[in-house]
DOLOLUM-985585 format. One record per residue (C-alpha): residue number from 1; x, y, z; chain. Coordinates in steps of 0.25 Angstrom, whole numbers, plus 2048, in hexadecimal, padded with zeros to 3 digits. Each point is the difference from the previous one (the first is absolute). Example, Ala and Ser with C-alpha at 12.3 -4.5 7.8 and 13.67 -1.06 7.14 Angstrom:
! DOLOLUM-985585
- resi  east  north  up  chain
- 1  831  7EE  81F  A
- 2  806  80E  7FE  A
END
This chain:
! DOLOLUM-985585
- resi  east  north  up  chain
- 1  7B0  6DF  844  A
- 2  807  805  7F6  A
- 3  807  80F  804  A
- 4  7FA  80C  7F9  A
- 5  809  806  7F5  A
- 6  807  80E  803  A
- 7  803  808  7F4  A
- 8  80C  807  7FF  A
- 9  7FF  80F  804  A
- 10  80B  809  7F7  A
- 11  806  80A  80A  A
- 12  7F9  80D  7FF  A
- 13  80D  80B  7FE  A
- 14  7FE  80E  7FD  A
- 15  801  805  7F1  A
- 16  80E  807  7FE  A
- 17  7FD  80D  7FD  A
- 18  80A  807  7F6  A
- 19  808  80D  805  A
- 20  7FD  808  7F3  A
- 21  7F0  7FC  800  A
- 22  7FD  80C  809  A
- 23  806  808  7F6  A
- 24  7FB  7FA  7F4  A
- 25  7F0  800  806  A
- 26  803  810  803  A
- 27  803  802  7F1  A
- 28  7F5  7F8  7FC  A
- 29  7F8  80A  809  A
- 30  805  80B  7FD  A
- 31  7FF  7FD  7F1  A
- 32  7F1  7FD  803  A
- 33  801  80F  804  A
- 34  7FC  808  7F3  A
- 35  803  80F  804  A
- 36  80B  7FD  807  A
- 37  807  7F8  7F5  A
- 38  7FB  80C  7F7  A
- 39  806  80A  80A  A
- 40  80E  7F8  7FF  A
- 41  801  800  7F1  A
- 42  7FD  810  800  A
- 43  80A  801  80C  A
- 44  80A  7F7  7F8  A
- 45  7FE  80C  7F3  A
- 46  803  80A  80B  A
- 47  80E  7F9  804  A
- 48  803  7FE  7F2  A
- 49  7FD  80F  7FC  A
- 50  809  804  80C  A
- 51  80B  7F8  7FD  A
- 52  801  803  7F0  A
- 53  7FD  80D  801  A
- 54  80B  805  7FB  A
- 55  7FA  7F8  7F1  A
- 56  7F2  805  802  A
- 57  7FF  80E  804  A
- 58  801  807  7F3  A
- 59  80A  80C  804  A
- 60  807  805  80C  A
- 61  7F7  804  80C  A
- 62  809  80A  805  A
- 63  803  807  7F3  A
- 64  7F6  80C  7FD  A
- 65  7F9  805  7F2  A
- 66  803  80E  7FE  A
- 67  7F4  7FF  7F5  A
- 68  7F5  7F8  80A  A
- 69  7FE  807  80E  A
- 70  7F3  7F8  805  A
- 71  7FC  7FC  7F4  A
- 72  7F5  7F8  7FE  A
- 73  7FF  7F1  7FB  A
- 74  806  7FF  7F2  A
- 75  807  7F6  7F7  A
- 76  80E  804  803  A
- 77  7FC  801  810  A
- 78  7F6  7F6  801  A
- 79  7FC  804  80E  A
- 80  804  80C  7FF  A
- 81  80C  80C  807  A
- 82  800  804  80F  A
- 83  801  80F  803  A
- 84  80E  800  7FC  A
- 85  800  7F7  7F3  A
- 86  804  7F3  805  A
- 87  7FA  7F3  7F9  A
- 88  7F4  7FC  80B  A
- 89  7FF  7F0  7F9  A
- 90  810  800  801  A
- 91  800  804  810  A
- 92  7F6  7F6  803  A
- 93  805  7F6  7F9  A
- 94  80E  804  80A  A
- 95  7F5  803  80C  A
- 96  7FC  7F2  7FF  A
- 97  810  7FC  804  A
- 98  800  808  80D  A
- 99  7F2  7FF  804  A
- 100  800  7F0  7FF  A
- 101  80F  800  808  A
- 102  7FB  809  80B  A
- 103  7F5  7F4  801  A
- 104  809  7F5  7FF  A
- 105  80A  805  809  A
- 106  7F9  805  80B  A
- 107  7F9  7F5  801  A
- 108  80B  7F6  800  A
- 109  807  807  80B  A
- 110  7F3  803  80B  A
- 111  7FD  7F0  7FC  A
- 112  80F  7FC  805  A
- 113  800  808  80C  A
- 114  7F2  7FC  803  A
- 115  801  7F1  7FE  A
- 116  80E  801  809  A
- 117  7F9  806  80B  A
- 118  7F4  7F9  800  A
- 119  809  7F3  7FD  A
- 120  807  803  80E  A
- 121  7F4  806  808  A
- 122  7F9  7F2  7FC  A
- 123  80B  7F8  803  A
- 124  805  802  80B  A
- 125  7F5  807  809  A
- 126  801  806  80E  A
- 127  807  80D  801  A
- 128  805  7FF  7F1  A
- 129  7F1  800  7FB  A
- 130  7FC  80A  809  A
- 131  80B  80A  7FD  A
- 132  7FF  7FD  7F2  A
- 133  7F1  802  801  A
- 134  7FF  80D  807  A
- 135  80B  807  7F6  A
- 136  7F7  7FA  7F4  A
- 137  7F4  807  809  A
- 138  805  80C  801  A
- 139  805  802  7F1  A
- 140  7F2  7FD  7FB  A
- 141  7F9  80A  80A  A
- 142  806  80D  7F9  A
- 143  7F8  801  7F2  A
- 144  809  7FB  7F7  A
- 145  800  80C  7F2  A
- 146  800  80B  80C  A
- 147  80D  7F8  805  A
- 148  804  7FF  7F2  A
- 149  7FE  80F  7FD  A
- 150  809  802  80B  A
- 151  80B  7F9  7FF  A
- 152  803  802  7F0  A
- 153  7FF  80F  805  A
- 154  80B  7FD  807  A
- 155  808  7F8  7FA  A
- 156  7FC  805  7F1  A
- 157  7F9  7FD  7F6  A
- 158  806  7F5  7F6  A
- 159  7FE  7F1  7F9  A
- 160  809  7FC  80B  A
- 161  7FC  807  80B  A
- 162  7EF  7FC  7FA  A
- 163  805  7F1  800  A
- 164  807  7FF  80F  A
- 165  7F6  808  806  A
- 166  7F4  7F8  7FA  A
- 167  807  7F2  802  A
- 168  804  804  810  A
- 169  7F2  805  804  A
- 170  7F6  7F5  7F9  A
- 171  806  7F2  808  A
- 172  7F7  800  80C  A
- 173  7F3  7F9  7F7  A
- 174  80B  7F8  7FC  A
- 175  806  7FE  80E  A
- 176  7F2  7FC  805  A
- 177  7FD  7F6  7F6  A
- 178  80C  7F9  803  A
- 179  801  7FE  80D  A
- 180  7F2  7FA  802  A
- 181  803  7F6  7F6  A
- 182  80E  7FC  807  A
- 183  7F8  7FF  80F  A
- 184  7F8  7F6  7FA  A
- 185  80A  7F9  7F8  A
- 186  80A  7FF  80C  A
- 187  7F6  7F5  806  A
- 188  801  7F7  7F4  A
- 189  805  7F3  801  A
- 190  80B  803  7F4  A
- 191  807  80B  808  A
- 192  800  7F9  80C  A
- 193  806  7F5  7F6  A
- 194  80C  80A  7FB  A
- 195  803  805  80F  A
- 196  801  7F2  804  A
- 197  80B  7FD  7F4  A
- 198  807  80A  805  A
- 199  7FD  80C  7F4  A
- 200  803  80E  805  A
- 201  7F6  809  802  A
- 202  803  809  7F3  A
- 203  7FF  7F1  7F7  A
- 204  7F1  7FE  809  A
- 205  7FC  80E  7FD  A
- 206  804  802  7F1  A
- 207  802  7F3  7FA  A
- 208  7F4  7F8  806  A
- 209  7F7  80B  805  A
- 210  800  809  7F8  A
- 211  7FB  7F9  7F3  A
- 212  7F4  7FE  807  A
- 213  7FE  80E  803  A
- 214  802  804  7F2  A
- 215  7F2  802  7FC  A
- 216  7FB  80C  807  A
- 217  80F  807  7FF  A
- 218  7FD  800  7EF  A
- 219  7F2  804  804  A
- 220  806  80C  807  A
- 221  80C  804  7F8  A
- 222  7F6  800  7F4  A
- 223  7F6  80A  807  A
- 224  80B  806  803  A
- 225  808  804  7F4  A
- 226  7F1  805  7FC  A
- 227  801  80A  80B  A
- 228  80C  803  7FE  A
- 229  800  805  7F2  A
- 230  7F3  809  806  A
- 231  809  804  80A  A
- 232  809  807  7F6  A
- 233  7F6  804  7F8  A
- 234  7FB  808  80B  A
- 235  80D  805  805  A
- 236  805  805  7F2  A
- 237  7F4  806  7FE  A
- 238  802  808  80C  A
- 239  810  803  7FA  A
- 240  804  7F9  80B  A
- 241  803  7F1  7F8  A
- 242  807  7FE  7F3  A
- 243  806  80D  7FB  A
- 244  800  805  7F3  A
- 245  806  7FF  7F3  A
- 246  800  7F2  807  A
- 247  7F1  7FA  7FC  A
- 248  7F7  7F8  807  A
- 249  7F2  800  7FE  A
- 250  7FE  809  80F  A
- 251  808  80B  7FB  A
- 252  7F9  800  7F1  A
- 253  7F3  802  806  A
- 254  807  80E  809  A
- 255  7FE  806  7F3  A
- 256  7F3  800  801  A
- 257  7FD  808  80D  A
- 258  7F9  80A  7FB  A
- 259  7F2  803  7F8  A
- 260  805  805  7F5  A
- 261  808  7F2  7FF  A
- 262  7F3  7F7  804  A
- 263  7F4  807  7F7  A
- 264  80A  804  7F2  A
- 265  80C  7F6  7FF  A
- 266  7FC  7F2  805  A
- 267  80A  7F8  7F8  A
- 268  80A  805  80D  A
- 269  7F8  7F9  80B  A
- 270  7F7  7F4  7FB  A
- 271  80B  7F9  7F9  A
- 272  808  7FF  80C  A
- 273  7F2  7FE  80A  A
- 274  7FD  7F4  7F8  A
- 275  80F  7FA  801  A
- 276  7FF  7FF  80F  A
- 277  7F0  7FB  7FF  A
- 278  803  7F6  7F7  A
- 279  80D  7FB  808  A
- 280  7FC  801  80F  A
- 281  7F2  7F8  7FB  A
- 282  809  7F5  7F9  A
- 283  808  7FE  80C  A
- 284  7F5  801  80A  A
- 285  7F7  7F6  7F6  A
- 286  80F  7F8  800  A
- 287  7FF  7FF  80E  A
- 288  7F1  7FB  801  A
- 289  804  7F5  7F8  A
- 290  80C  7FC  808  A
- 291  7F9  801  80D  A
- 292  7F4  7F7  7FA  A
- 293  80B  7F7  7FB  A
- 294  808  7FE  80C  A
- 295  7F2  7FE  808  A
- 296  801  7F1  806  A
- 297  7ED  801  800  A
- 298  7FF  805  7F1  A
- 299  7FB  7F5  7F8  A
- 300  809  7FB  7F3  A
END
């Protein structure tokens, strides 16, 4: 009896899956994303009007006009004077410098101290998490802009002073976020794999952790560059941010503290309103689309 004919099975191996395809199916998402790609291409007009400013704003914003004390809208002030003669178009243009580099710098720094706490809380749990943990507890049970308020008063009010102050209270969201992403990626085969190679614990935290706790750290550092221009906003408003003949959009709306301001000279307090609208909505829109990009159950 003739013996029945086995076909030959091809070994079933596992797809090689390319490093960079995670990133490239998170911009297809993201470019899917209409409003936030819209938002990114209003944010990038913002960072190009900030960094050629000197180019675009059409006379000195520090320099007054004897002839135009809060002077209305007019071909040679196209937005207009403040109450002391000074171009409103040409400080805005200049406001958007500050505004955008209390955003970008605030942010920058609570992300790094965050995701360096958050990175050694996750990592090395026990007493470390739990010291780290409580600290990060107890900065985010004292209401962050009364805790703002505070210290600025005390240390005084400047761009610098804005930036540190902004950037060393806002890490705990940060801090969070982190360290529940490293406690679940200490478990994973791949780390388990660099402690055995003999990687140290720095390399296993920030070279092959790390990049896989990126996402919701860009998330937060987006978010967080939105709150942290309101945040300056509020305090230069209050004369306790930015001061002036420095101009940031915060400060340029001061002027506009009283009635008389509000009901007869709006050219002083709308342009500078809209600015901050129209950037902290662009960022926040930004950020919806990063967070949908980088979000492993959104469909391509």
């Amino acid at each position: 009896m003739a013996l029945p004919q086995i076909k030959h099975i091809e070994p079933v191996t596992e797809p090689i899956i390319d490093p960079k395809s995670y990133w490239a199916l998170a911009r297809r998402r993201f470019m899917r994303h209409k409003l936030a790609v819209v938002s990114l291409c209003v944010l990038a007009v913002l960072v190009l009007i900030a960094i050629f400013a000197n180019q675009l704003a059409p006379m000195s914003p520090y320099i007054s006009d004897p002839t135009a004390f809060a002077a209305p809208p007019s071909p040679h002030h196209l937005l207009g004077t403040d109450l002391i003669g000074r171009d409103v178009l040409s400080r805005l243009i200049f406001a958007s410098r500050i505004s955008l580099s209390v955003g970008i710098v605030s942010s920058s720094l609570f992300v790094i101290i965050g995701t360096l706490l958050g990175a050694v809380a996750g990592y090395y749990g026990g007493w470390v998490d739990t010291v780290v943990m409580r600290f990060t507890d107890m900065v985010l049970s004292f209401p962050v802009l009364m805790l703002i308020l505070v210290v600025v008063s005390v240390v005084g009010p400047s761009l610098y002073n804005v930036m540190a102050v902004i950037g060393l209270i806002g890490w705990p969201g940060v801090a969070r976020l982190v360290r529940s992403s490293f406690l679940s990626l200490r478990e994973q085969d791949f780390v388990e794999a660099a402690k055995a190679s003999g990687a140290s614990n720095a390399a296993i935290m920030f070279k092959h952790m790390l990049p896989n706790a990126l996402g919701p750290v860009l998330v937060a550092g987006t978010f967080g560059a939105a709150s942290s221009i309101l945040l300056e906003a509020g305090l230069s408003f209050l004369g306790l941010g930015v001061q002036p003949p420095i101009a940031s959009w915060g400060n340029m709306l001061n002027d506009a503290q009283s009635l008389t301001v509000l009901h007869t000279m709006p050219w002083l307090w709308i342009p500078p309103g809209v600015m901050i609208v129209v950037a902290v909505l662009a960022i926040n829109f930004v950020g919806d689309g990063i967070r949908d990009a980088l979000d492993p159950r959104m469909q391509l």
